[in-house]
C-alpha positions, 0 to 999 in steps of 0.5 A: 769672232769680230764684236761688231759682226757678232753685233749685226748678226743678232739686230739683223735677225732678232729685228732689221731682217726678221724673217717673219715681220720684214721677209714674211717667209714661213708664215703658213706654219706662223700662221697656222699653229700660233692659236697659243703661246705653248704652240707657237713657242714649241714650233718655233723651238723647233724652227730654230734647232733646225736653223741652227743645225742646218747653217751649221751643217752647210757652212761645214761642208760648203767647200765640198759642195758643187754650185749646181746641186747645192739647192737639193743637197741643202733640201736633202740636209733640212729634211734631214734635221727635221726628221730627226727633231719630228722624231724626237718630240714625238717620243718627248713631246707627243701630245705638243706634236700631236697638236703641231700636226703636220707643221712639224714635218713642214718645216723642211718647206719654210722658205727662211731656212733653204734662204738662210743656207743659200744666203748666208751659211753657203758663205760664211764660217761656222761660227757665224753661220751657227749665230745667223741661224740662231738669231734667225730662229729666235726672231722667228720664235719671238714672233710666234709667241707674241702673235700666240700670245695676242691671240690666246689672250683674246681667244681664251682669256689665258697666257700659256694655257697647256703650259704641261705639254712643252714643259711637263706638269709642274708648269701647269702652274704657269697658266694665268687666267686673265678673265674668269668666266670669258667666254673667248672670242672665236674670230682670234683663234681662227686664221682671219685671226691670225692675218690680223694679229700679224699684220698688227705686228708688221705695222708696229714695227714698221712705225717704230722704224719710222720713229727711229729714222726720224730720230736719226736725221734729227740727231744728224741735222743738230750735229751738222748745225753744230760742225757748222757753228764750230767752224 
C-alpha cells in the first residue's frame, strides 16, 4: 500500500470528508442516540464494523457484480452485516441494545455506508477499501462520542455514566462526576439538543478550516516573495 494513499485515505475520512460534519449523512441515529458518550461510542462501534465489513465485501466482489443491480446487491450485503452485528450485541450487549433500540437495525439506511460502497469500495482493492471504511467509521464514531460527551456533560453532569453496559462492570469505575448535586439541563438531552451541539461542532471545523487556509496563502505568498528575491 502506497504511504501517501494510506496518508489521504485517514485525513479524508478522519477530517476533510467527515461523513457526520462535511457530508452530514446519517445524522438521524447521530442525532438521536447521542444523549451519552457510552451510546454514541457503542452505535458508532457499530457503524464502523459495518463500514468495514461491508467495503470489504464489496471490493471483494465488484468484478462479479453487474452495474444495474449493484445498489440492491450493496443494500442486500449491509443488511446483512448489520443483522449479524443486531445479533450479536443483543446476546453481548443487551442492555446497550436495548438503549440503542431501533438505530441498530437502522444502520442498514445510513446513507454513509451504500455511498461509501458506491463511491469507493465499488473501485478500489481491499485493502484500501477496508482502511476507507475503517477511517470512515472512526471519523463518524469520534463524532458521536464528542457530541455525546457535549451533551451528557451538560445534560447529567457526568462523562461515560453506564460505562458497564459497553465495557461490563469493572468500567463502572470510568464514570466522572464532574458537579455533585447537578441537577442537569433537559433541553441537552433532548434532540433541539442535539441540533445544537452538532451545529457547534460543524461550526468549529469549519473555523479551523479557515485558519488552516489562511495559514497556507500566507506561507504561500512569503515564498513567492522569497523565489522572487532570489531570482
Amino acid at each position: 500500500m502506497d504511504n501517501q494513499n494510506i496518508k489521504d485515505i485517514a485525513i479524508k475520512g478522519l477530517w476533510s470528508n467527515n461523513q457526520a460534519l462535511v457530508a452530514l449523512l446519517g445524522l438521524c441515529p447521530l442525532l438521536a442516540v447521542s444523549s451519552t458518550a457510552i451510546n454514541g461510542l457503542g452505535l458508532g462501534i457499530a457503524t464502523m464494523a459495518t463500514l468495514l465489513m461491508t467495503n470489504i465485501i464489496v471490493a471483494s466482489i465488484r468484478h462479479w457484480i453487474k452495474s444495474e443491480i449493484r445498489i440492491p446487491m450493496f443494500v442486500l450485503i449491509i443488511a446483512c452485516v448489520v443483522t449479524v452485528i443486531e445479533l450479536l450485541m443483543n446476546a453481548h450487549l443487551h442492555q446497550l441494545y436495548l438503549i440503542l433500540g431501533i438505530f441498530v437495525p437502522l444502520i442498514v439506511t445510513n446513507c454513509a455506508i451504500i455511498g461509501r460502497a458506491e463511491a469507493y469500495a465499488s473501485k478500489n482493492k481491499v485493502l484500501y477499501s477496508a482502511l476507507d471504511g475503517l477511517m470512515v467509521g472512526f471519523g463518524f464514531t469520534l463524532v458521536l462520542v464528542l457530541l455525546g460527551v457535549i451533551r451528557e456533560v451538560i445534560g447529567y453532569g457526568t462523562i461515560f455514566r453506564n460505562a458497564d453496559l459497553l465495557l461490563g462492570q469493572w468500567a463502572s469505575i470510568l464514570t466522572v462526576t464532574m458537579i455533585e448535586d447537578y441537577r442537569g439541563l433537559l433541553f441537552a438531552i433532548l434532540p433541539p439538543g442535539a441540533f445544537m451541539g452538532l451545529a457547534v461542532l460543524v461550526a468549529l471545523k469549519n473555523k479551523i478550516d479557515r485558519i488552516k487556509l489562511g495559514h497556507k496563502k500566507v506561507s504561500g505568498s512569503v515564498n513567492v516573495v522569497l523565489s522572487t528575491k532570489n531570482a
